[in-house]
C-alpha positions as CSV (number, residue, x, y, z in Angstrom):
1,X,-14.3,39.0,-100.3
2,X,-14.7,38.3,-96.3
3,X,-16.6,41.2,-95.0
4,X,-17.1,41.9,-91.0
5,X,-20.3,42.9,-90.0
6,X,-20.5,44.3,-86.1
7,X,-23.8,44.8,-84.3
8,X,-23.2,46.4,-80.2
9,X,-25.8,45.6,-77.7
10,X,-26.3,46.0,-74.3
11,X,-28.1,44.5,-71.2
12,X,-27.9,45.7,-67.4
13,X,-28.0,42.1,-65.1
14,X,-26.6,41.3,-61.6
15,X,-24.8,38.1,-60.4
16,X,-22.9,36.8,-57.7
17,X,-19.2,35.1,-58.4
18,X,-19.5,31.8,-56.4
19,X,-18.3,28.0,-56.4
20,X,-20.2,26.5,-53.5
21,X,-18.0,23.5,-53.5
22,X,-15.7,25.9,-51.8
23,X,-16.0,27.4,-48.2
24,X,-16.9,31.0,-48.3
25,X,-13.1,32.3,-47.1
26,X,-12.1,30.1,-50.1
27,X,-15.1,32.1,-52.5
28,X,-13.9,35.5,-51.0
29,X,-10.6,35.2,-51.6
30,X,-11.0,34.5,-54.9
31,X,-13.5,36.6,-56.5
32,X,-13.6,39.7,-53.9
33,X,-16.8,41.9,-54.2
34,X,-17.6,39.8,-56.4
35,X,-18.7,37.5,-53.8
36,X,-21.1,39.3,-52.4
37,X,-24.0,37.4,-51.4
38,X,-26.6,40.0,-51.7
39,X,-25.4,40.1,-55.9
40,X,-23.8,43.0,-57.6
41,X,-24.5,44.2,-61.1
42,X,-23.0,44.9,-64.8
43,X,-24.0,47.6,-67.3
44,X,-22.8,44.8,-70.2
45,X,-21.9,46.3,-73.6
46,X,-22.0,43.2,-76.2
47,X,-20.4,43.6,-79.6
48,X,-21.5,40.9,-81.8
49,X,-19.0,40.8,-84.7
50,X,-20.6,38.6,-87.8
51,X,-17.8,37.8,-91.4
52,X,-18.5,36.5,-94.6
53,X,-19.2,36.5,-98.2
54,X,-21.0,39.8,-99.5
55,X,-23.9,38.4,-100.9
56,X,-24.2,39.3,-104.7
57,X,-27.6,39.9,-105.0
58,X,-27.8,41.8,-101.5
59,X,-24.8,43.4,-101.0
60,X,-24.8,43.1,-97.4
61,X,-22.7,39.8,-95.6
62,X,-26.2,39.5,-92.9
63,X,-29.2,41.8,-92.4
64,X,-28.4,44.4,-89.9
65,X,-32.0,44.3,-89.0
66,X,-31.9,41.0,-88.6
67,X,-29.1,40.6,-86.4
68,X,-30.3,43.2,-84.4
69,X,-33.4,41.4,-83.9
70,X,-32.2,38.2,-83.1
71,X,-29.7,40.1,-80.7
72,X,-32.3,41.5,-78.6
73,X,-34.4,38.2,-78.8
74,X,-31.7,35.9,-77.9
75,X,-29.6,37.6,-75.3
76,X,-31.5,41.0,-74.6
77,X,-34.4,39.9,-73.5
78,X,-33.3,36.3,-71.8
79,X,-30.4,38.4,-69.7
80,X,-31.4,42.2,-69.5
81,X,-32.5,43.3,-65.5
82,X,-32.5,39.3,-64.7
83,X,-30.3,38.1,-61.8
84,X,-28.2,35.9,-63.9
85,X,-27.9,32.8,-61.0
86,X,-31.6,32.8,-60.3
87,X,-33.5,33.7,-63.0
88,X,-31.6,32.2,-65.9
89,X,-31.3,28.7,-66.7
90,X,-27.7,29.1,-68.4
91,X,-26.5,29.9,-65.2
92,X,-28.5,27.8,-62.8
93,X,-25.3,25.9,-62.6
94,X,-22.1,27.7,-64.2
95,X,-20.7,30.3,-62.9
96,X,-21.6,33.3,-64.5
97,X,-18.2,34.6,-65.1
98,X,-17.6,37.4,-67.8
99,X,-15.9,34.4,-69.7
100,X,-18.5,32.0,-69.1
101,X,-21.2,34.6,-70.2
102,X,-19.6,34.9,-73.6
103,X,-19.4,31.8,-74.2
104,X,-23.0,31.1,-73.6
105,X,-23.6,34.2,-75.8
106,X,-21.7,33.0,-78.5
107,X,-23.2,29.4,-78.4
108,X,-26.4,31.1,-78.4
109,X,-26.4,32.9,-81.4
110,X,-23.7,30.4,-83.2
111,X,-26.9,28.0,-83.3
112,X,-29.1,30.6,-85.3
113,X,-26.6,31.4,-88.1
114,X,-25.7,30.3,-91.2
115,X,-22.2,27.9,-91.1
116,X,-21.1,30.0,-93.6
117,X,-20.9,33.2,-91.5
118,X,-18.0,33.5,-88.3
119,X,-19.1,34.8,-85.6
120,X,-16.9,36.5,-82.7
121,X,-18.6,38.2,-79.4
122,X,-17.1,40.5,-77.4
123,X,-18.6,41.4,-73.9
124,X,-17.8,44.4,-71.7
125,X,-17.9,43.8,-68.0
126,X,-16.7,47.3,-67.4
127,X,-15.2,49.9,-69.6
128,X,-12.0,48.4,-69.1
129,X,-12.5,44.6,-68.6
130,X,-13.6,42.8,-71.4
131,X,-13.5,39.5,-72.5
132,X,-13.8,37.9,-76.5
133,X,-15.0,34.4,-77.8
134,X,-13.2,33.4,-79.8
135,X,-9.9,34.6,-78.8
């Protein structure tokens, strides 16, 4: 019996929405405030959504405690109050895009679990705009 597992998080980080192949009309046009080249920020809500096996001898799929832990190792603490183009190297060169963010969440933490267990990250941008890996 699969068993979902869901952990929620959160880190406060600002970033600026930019491809500097483009000319700025270009950057404006396309990502709006977003733009701004003095950087805006995010109140991100992460939910971290672990399934599998219920482990006999356990009962539980993962450790909460854990997950929580490597949670606030892993993303907290490389992303929370950072600006995410200058002071992280994940983004030093990607676009730090609500989609490419949870992607680079999900890769993350995909490399410090067990194969056995899925994994599925959602990220909240905004109360109302959020994006999910996998869709």
């Amino acid at each position: 019996m699969r068993v979902a597992v869901i952990r929620k998080a959160h880190f406060n980080a600002a970033h600026r929405l930019h491809n500097p192949t483009w000319s700025e009309q270009r950057n404006q046009e396309v990502f709006g405030l977003c733009n701004n080249p003095n950087w805006h920020g995010h109140n991100y809500e992460l939910e971290v959504k672990v399934r599998g096996e219920i482990d006999p001898e356990t009962g539980m799929v993962v450790d909460l405690g854990w997950l929580a832990h490597l949670i606030k190792e892993q993303v907290e603490l490389r992303f929370d109050h950072k600006n995410l183009n200058l002071d992280t190297a994940e983004f030093k060169n990607l676009n730090p895009t609500a989609e490419n963010i949870v992607v680079v969440i999900w890769n993350i933490l995909r490399a410090q679990l067990p194969e056995s267990l899925d994994l599925h990250v959602r990220l909240y941008e905004t109360p109302r705009n959020f994006v999910e890996y996998p869709a």
